[in-house]
N, C-alpha and C positions, 0 to 999 in steps of 0.2 A: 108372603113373608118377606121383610125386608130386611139386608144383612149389610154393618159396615164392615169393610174391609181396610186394614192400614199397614199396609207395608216400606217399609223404611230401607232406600237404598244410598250410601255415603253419607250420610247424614242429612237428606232432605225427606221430608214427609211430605207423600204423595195418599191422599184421599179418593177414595174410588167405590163411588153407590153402585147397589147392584138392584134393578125396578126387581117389584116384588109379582111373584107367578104364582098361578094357579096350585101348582104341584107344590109339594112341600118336596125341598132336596135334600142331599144326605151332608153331614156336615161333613169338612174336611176332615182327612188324615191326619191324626195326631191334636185338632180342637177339639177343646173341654166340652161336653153337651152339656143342655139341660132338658125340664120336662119342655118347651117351647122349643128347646132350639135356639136359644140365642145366648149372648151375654149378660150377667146380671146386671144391675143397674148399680154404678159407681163403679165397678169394675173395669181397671183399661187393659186393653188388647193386651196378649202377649206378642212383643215385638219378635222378629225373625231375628237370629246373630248376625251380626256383619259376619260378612265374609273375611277369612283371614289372608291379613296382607302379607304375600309370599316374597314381592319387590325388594330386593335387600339398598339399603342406604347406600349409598356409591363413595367410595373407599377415598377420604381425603389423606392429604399425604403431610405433614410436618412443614411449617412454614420454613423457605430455605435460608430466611435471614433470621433466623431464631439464635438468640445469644447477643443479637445487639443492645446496647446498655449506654443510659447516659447517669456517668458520677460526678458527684461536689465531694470535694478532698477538702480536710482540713489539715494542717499539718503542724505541730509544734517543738520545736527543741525542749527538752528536759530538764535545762539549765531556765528555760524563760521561765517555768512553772515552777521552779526550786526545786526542782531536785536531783543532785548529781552534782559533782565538782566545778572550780570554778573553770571559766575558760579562758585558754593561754595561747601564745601565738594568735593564728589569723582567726580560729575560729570562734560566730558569734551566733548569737543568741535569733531565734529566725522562727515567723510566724507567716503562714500565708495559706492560700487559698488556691484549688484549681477546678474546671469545672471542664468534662472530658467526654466526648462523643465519640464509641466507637464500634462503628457498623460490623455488621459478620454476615457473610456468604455462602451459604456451602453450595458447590459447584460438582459435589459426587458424594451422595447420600445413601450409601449402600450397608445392609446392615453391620459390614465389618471392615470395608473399606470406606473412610471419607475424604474428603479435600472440603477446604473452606478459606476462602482470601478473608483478610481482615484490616482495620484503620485503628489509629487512633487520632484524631485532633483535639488540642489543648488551647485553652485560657488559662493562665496563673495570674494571680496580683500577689505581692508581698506587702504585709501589714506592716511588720517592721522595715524598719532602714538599714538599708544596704547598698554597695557600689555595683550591683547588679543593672540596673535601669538609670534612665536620666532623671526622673525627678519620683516624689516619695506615691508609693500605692499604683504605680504607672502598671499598668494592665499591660501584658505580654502575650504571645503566641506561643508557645512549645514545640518542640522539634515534629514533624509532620513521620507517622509509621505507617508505611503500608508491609501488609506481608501475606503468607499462604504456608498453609499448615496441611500435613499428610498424617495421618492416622490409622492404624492398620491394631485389628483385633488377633493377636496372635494364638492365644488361646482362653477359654469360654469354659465352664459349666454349663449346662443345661437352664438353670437357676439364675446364671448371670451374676451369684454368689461370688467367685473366684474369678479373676480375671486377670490375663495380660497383656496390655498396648505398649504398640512404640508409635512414636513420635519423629516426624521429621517437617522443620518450620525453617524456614529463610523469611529475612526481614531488610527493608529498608529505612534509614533511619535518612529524612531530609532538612536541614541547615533551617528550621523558619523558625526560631527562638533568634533573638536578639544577640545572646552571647555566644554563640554557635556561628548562626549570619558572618558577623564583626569581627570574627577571628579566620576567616579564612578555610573553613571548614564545606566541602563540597557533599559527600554523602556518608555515610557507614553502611557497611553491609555484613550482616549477624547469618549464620548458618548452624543451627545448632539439633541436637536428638536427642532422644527423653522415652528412656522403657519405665511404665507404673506398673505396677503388681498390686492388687486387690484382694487384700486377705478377707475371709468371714470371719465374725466374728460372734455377736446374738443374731445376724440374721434379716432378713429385709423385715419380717414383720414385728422384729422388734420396734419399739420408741426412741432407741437411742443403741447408739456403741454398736449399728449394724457391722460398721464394715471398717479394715483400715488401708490407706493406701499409700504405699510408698513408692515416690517419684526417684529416681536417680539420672541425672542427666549432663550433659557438657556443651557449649557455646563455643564459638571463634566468632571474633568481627575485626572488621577491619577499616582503617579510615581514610578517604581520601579526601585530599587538601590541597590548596596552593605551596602548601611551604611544610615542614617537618614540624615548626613555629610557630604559634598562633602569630597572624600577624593581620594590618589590615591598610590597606592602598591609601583611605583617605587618610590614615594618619603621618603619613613617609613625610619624616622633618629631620631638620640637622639637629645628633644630639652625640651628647659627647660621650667620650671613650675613656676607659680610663687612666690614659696618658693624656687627657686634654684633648685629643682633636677631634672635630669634629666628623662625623661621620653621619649621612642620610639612610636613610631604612625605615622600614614600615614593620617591624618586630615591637611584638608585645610585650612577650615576655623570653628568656632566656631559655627557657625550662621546653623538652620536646611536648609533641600531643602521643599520647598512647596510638601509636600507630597500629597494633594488635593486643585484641586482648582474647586470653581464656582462659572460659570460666565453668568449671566444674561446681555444680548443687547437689542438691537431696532436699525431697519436702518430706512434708506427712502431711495425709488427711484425716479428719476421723470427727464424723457425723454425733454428739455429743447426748443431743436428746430432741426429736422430731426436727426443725428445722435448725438448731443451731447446732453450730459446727465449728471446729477448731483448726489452724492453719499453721504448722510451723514449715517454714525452709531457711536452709544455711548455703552463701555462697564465698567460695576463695574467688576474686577475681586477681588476674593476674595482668599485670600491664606493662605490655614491648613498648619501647620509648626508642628511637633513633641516635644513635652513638653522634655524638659534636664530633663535624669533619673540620680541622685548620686550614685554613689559606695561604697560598704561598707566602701572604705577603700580608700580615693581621695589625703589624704597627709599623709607619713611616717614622726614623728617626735620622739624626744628622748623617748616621753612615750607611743611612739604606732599610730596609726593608729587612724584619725581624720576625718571626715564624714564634710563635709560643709553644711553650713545652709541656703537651699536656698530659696528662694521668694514661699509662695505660690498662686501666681498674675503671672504667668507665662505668657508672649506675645507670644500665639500660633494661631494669626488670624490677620494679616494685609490686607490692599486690597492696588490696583491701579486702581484707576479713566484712560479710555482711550478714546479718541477723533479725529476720522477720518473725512475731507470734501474731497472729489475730483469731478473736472470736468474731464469726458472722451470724446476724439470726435471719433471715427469711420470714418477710410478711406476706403472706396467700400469692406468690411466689411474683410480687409485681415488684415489690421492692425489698432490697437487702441491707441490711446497716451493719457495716464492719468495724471493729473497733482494735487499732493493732498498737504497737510498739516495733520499729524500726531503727535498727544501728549499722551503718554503714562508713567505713570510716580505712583508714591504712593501717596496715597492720603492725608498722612501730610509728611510736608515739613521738614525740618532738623532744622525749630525752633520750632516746634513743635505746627502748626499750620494748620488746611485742606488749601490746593494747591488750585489753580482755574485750576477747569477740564479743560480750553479750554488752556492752558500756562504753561508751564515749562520749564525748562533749558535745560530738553530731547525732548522738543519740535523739530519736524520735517520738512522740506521740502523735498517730496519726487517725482521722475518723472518714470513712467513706459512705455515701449514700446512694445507692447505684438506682435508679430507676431501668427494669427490664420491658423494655418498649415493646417486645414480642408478644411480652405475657400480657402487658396494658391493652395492647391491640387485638389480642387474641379474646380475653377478660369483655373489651366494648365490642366485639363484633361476635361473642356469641361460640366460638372457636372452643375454649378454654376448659371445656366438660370434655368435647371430642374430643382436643390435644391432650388432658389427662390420662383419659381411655388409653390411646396409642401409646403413650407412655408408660404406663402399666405392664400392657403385653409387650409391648417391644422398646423398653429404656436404652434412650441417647445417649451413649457417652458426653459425660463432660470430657473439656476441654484444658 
């Protein structure tokens, strides 16, 4: 009698005849018989199970530069599109472009304690004309940010429904825009905290209106410079005074630099319907300016040397009222398109009355396009099913 045999180990098929003997033998354990003894014709073997894989997949961990994002900003005044009052004094009508690279690190990824350095570097051009650059659409660098952000999970739900973090971020802000450079500006340095609080709301497995979050937070920065003044070396020319004489100096302008400022916020978040989502925050910025010191000796006239006599009511503390809305949507989570409304401006107006926070002639429309490099990268190398999972059971704070 002769009998095939076909056993399948990993997914190779191995073939193995058995010469046929005199005796007839008994058929295995658990094979079908028949009257012969063998398998019917057209009929295939019943294959053995694989064996089952007990090997667990080796535990990957969150990419540590996850959150870096490259945007194209567009940015418009409200007056350039029509709409909103006209504009008086300095300020004008301003269109432009910015395209912005900015890496992120996290440097301590623990599930409730984190740290993470971050960047930002900038490109602008401005479409329209203005006394900002030397000649029309001239392409610029923007101020160079590096900084480091502490995070701490203060308290949790179970659910991850209810949540409270604080915030602690220091920043450097470095001179490499143009009008920054050219004024005599060395560095800024921002030090600022920020508790959110995470209300529930329908729920994570809801579609929308899960959750809302209220940021509350405050800022100091500080600047250091050549002079109190903007001011700038290659310009130091003889110009006159207003007695006539001539006098050399390398000053800009009259007016001090915000030597200190702070600046107390509040945002809101609140997730709208599956990926899009709605963003308000309001800031008072507050701005120390350095009191004008006199000179012994400020006008030469025929009988000497004349000291001016100045106010002592000195204006060394103005603020700006600022006001952000945007919706963002999220597409399969590589890229974002925001679309906001920005007003930023001083808080009394040039007749010398408080502005309405939410309007001004600096008033903005602005559109961002974020590409999330992480999730692109994560997306092409196959990551982006795994990184989902981990996210699910164990969700990252934003930032």
């Amino acid at each position: 009698m002769s009998k095939l045999v076909f056993l399948s180990i990993s997914g190779i098929a191995l073939s193995v005849f058995a010469a046929s003997t005199a005796l007839a033998q008994p058929a295995p354990t658990g094979a079908p018989t028949s009257g012969a003894g063998t398998t019917p014709p057209g009929t295939a073997p019943t294959a053995a199970p694989p064996a089952a894989d007990t090997a667990k997949q080796p535990e990957q961990k969150p990419l540590i530069w996850r959150g870096t994002t490259f945007t194209f900003n567009q940015a418009v005044t409200t007056t350039a599109v029509g709409i909103g009052n006209d504009n008086i004094g300095g300020e004008a009508e301003f269109y432009g472009m910015q395209w912005d690279l900015a890496p992120n690190l996290y440097v301590l990824d623990k599930p409730k304690d984190k740290i993470r350095l971050d960047a930002d570097a900038g490109v602008a051009v401005e479409i329209t004309n203005s006394d900002s650059t030397t000649t029309n659409h001239e392409p610029y660098f923007t101020d160079l940010q590096l900084g480091a952000q502490y995070q701490r999970e203060i308290y949790a739900t179970e659910d991850k429904e209810w949540s409270t973090k604080g915030v602690l971020r220091t920043r450097f802000i470095f001179p490499t825009s143009p009008v920054s450079f050219n004024s005599g500006k060395y560095l800024t340095f921002q030090l600022g905290a920020t508790v959110r609080q995470q209300f529930k709301l329908l729920g994570a497995d809801a579609d929308g209106l899960n959750n809302l979050t209220l940021g509350v937070g405050l800022t100091w920065s500080h600047l250091f410079s050549r002079s109190y003044q903007p001011t700038n070396e290659s310009l130091n020319r003889i110009r006159q005074n207003a007695t006539g004489q001539g006098v050399e100096n390398d000053i800009l302008t009259s007016g001090s630099f915000d030597i200190n400022r702070l600046i107390p916020s509040i945002s809101l978040g609140l997730p709208l319907y599956k990926d899009l989502s709605l963003s308000v925050e309001g800031r008072l910025i507050g701005r120390f300016r350095h009191p004008w010191e006199g000179q012994d000796c400020e006008a030469q006239t025929l009988t000497g040397c004349v000291k001016a006599q100045t106010s002592t009511e000195q204006i060394t503390y103005v603020t700006n009222s600022s006001f952000d809305v945007s919706l963002s949507q999220g597409f399969y989570d590589v890229v974002d398109v925001t679309l906001g409304y920005n007003n930023e401006t001083l808080s009394l107006g040039e007749d010398g009355t408080f502005r309405n926070p939410f309007y001004s002639p600096d008033a903005q429309f602005y559109l961002d396009i974020t590409a999330n490099i992480d999730e692109i990268y994560s997306h092409a190398s196959g990551r982006s099913k795994f990184d989902s999972n981990v996210v699910s059971s164990n969700p990252m704070p934003a930032f």
